[in-house]
C-alpha positions as protocol buffer text, in pm:
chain_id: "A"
residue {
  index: 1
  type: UNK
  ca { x: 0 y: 0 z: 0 }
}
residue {
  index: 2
  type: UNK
  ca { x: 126 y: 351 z: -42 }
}
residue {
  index: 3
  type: UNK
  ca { x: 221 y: 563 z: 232 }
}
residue {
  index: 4
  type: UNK
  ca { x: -31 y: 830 z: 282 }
}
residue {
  index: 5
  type: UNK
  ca { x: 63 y: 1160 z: 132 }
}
residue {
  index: 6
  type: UNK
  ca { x: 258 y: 1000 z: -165 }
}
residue {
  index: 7
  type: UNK
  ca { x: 125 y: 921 z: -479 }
}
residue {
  index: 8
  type: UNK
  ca { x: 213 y: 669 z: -712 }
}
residue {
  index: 9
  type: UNK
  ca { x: 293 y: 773 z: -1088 }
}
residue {
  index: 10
  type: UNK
  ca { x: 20 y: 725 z: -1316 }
}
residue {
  index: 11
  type: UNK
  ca { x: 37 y: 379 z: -1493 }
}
residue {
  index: 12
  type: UNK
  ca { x: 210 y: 210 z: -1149 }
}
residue {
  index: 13
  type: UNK
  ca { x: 44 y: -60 z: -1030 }
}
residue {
  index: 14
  type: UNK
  ca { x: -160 y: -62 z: -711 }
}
residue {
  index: 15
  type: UNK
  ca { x: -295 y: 310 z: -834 }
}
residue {
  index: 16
  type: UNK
  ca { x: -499 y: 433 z: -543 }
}
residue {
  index: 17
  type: UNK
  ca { x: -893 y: 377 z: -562 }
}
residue {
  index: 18
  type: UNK
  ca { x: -1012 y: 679 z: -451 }
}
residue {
  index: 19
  type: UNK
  ca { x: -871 y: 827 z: -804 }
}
residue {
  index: 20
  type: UNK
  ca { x: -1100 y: 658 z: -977 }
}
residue {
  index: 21
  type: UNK
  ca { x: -1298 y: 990 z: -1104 }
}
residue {
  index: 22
  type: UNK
  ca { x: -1016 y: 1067 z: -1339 }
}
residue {
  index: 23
  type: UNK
  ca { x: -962 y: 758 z: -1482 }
}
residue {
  index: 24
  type: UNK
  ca { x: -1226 y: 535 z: -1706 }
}
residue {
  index: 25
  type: UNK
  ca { x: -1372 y: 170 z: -1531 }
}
residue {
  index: 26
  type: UNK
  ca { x: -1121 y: 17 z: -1773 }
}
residue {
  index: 27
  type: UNK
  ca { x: -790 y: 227 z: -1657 }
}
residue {
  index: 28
  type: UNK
  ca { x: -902 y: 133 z: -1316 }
}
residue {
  index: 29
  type: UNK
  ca { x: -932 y: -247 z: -1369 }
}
residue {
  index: 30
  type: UNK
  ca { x: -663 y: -252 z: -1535 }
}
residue {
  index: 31
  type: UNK
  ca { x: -451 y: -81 z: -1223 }
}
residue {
  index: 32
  type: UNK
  ca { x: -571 y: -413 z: -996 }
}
residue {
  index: 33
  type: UNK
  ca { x: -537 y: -682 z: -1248 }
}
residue {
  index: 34
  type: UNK
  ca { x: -212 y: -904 z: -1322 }
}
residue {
  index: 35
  type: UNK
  ca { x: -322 y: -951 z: -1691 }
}
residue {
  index: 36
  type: UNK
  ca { x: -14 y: -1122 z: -1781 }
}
residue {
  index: 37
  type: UNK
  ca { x: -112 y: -1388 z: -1508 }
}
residue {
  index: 38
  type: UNK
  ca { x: -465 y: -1404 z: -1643 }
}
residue {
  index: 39
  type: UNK
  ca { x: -321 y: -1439 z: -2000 }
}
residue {
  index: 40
  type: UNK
  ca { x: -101 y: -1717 z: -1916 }
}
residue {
  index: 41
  type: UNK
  ca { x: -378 y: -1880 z: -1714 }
}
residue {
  index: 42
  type: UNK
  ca { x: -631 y: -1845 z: -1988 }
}
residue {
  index: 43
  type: UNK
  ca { x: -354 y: -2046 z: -2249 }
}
residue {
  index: 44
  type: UNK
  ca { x: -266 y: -2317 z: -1949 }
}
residue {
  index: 45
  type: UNK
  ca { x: -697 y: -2424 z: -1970 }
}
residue {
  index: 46
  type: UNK
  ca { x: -751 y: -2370 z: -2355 }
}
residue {
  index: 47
  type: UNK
  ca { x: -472 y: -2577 z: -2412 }
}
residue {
  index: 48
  type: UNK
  ca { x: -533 y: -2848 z: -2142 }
}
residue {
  index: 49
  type: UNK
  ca { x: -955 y: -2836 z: -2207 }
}
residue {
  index: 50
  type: UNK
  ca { x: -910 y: -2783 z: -2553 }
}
residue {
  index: 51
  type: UNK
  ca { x: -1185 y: -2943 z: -2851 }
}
residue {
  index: 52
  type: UNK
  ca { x: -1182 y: -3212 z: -2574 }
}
residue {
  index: 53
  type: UNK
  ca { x: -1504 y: -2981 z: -2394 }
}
residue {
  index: 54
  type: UNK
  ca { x: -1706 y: -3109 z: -2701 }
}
residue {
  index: 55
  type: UNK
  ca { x: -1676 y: -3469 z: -2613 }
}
residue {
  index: 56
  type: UNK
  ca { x: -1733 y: -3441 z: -2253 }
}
residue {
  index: 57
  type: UNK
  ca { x: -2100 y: -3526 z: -2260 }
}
residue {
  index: 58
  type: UNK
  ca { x: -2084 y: -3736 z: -2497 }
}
residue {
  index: 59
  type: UNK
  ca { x: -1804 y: -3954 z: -2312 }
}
residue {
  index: 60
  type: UNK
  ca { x: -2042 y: -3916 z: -1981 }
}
residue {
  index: 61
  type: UNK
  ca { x: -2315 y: -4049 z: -2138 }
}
residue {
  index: 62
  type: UNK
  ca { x: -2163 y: -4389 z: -2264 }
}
residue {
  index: 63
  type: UNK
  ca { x: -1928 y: -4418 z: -1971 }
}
residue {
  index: 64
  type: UNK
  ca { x: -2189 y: -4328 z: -1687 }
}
residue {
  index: 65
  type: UNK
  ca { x: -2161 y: -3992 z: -1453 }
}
residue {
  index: 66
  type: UNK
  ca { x: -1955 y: -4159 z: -1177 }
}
residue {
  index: 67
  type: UNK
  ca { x: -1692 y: -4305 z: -1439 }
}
residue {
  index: 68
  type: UNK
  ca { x: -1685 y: -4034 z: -1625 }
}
residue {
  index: 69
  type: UNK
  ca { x: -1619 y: -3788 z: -1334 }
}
residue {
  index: 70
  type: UNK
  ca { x: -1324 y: -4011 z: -1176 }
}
residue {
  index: 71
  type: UNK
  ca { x: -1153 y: -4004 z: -1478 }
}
residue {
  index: 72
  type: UNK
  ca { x: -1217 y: -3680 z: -1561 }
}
residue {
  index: 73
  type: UNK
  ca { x: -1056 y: -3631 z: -1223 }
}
residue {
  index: 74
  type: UNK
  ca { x: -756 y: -3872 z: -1277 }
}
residue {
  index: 75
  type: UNK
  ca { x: -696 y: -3724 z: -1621 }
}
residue {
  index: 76
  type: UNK
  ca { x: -712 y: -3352 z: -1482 }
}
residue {
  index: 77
  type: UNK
  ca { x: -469 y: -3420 z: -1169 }
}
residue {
  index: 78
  type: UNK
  ca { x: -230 y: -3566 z: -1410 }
}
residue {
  index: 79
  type: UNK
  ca { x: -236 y: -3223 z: -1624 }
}
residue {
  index: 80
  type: UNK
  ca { x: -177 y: -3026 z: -1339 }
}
residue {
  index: 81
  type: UNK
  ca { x: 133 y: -3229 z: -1238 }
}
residue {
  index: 82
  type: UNK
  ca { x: 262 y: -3253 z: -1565 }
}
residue {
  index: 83
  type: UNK
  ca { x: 176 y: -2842 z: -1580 }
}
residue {
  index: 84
  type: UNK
  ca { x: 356 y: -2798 z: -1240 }
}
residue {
  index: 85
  type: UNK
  ca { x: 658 y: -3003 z: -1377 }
}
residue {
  index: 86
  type: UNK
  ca { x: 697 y: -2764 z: -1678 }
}
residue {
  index: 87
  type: UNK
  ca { x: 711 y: -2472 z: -1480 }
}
residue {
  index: 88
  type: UNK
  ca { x: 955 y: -2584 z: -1242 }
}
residue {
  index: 89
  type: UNK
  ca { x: 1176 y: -2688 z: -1522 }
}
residue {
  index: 90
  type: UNK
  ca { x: 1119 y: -2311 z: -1676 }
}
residue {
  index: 91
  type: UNK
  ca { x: 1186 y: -2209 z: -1349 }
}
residue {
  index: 92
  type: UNK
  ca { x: 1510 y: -2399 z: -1308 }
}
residue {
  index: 93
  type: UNK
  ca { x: 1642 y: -2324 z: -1634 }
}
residue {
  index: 94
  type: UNK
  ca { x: 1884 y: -2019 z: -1739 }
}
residue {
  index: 95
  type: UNK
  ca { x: 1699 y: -1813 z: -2039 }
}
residue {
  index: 96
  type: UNK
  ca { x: 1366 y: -1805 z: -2245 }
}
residue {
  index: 97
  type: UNK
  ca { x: 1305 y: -2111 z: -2442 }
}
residue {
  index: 98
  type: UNK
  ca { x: 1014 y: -2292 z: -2546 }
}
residue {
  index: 99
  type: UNK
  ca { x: 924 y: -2681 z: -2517 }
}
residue {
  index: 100
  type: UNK
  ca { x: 1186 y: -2807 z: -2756 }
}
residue {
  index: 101
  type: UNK
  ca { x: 1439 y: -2543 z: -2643 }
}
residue {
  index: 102
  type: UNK
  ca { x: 1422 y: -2699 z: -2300 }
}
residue {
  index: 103
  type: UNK
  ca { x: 1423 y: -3082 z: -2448 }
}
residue {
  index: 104
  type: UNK
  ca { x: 1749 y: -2928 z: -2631 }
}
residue {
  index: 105
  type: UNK
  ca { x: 1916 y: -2771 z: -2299 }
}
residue {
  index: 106
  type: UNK
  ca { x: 1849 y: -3065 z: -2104 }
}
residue {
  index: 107
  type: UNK
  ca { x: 1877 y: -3393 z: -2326 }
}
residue {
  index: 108
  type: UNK
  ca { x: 2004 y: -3298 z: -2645 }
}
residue {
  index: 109
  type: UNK
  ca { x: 1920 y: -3184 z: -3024 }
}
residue {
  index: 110
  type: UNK
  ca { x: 1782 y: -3494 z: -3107 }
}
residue {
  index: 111
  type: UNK
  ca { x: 1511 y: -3476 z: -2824 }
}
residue {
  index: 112
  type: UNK
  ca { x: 1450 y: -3105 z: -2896 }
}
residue {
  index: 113
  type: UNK
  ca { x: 1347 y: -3210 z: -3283 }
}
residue {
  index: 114
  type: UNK
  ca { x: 1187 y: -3495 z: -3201 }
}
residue {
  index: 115
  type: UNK
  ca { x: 998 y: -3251 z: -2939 }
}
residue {
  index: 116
  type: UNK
  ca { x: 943 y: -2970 z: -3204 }
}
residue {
  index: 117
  type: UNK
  ca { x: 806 y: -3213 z: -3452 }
}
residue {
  index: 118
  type: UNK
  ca { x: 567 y: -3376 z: -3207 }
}
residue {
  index: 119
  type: UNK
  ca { x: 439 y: -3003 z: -3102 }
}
residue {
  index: 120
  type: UNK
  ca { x: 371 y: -2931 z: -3435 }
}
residue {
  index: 121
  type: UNK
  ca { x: 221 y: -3246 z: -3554 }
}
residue {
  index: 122
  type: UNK
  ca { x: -16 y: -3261 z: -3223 }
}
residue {
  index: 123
  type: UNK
  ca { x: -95 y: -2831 z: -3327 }
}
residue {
  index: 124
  type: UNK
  ca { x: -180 y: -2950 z: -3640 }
}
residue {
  index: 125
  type: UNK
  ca { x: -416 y: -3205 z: -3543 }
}
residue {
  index: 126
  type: UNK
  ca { x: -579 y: -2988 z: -3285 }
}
residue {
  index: 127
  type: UNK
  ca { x: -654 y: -2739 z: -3529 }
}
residue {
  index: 128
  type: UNK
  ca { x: -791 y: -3000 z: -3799 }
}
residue {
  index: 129
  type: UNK
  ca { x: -1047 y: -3149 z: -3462 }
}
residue {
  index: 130
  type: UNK
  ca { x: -1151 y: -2801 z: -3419 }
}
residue {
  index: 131
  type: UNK
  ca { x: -1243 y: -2776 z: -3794 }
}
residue {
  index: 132
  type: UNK
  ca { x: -1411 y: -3093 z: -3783 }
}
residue {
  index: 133
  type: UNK
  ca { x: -1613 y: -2983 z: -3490 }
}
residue {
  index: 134
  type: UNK
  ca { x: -1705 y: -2656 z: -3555 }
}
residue {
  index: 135
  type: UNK
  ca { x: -1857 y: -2752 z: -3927 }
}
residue {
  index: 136
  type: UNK
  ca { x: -2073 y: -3004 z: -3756 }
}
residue {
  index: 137
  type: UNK
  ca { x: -2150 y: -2738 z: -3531 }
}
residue {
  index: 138
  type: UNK
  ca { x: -2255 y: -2419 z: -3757 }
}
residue {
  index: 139
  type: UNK
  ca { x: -2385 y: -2783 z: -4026 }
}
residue {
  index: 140
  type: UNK
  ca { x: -2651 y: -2823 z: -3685 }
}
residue {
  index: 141
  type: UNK
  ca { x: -2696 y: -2448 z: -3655 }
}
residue {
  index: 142
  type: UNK
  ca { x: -2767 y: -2338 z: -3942 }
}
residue {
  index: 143
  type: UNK
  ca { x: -2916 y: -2638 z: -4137 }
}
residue {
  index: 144
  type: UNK
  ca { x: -3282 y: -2499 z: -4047 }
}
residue {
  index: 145
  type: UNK
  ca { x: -3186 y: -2158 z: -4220 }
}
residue {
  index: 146
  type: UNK
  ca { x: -2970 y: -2343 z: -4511 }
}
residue {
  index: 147
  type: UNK
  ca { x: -3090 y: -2624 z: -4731 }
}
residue {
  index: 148
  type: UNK
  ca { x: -2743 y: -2827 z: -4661 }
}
């Protein structure tokens, strides 16, 4: 918290509330909120949820609710060790790399290409599900409008 009497230069973090009259509701958010946190937290669950949220129910319905919801739980503990392993090794490790920049630094080129290629082979796919999905989605949507 600031000490009273001194005042923080605009843009600082932790800008004090009762300024809020000359700044917009967006300015002032924006003062109390660790976007880059939110940002990185946002990419950690699209990327661990994924097209995967379209299957859900239908996985729930063939496996039953209790199955479904212990392996849902299983599945989702291992992510978050596996996601709390990464970021220890980021942590850990000299530098700004990526996946394969880490496989490189740690066990070799060989791992770091076969780690690249895997990446982009498993981006790929993602993106091809998505496709898939969404056309039978907006196919279901807008089939009543459109004579498909």
């Amino acid at each position: 918290m600031v000490a009273e009497g001194k005042k923080r230069e605009k843009g600082e973090k932790g800008m004090e509330c009762d300024k809020l009259g000359e700044r917009t509701y967006m300015q002032h958010w924006r003062a109390h909120i660790n976007l880059p946190f939110w940002r990185a937290v946002a990419v950690m669950v699209g990327g661990t949820v994924g097209v995967g949220v379209f299957g859900l129910p239908f996985a729930f319905s063939r496996s039953g609710f209790a199955i479904g919801l212990i392996t849902l739980a299983v599945v989702a503990a291992a992510m978050l060790v596996l996601n709390l392993m990464y970021g220890d090794l980021v942590l850990q490790t000299a530098g700004r790399h990526r996946f394969g920049g880490y496989l490189r630094e740690h066990l070799g080129n060989g791992w770091g290409r076969l780690a690249s290629m895997v990446l982009a082979a498993g981006v790929i796919g993602a993106m091809l599900a998505f496709m898939v999905v969404g056309g039978r989605f907006l196919k279901e949507l807008l089939s009543p409008l459109i004579a498909l």
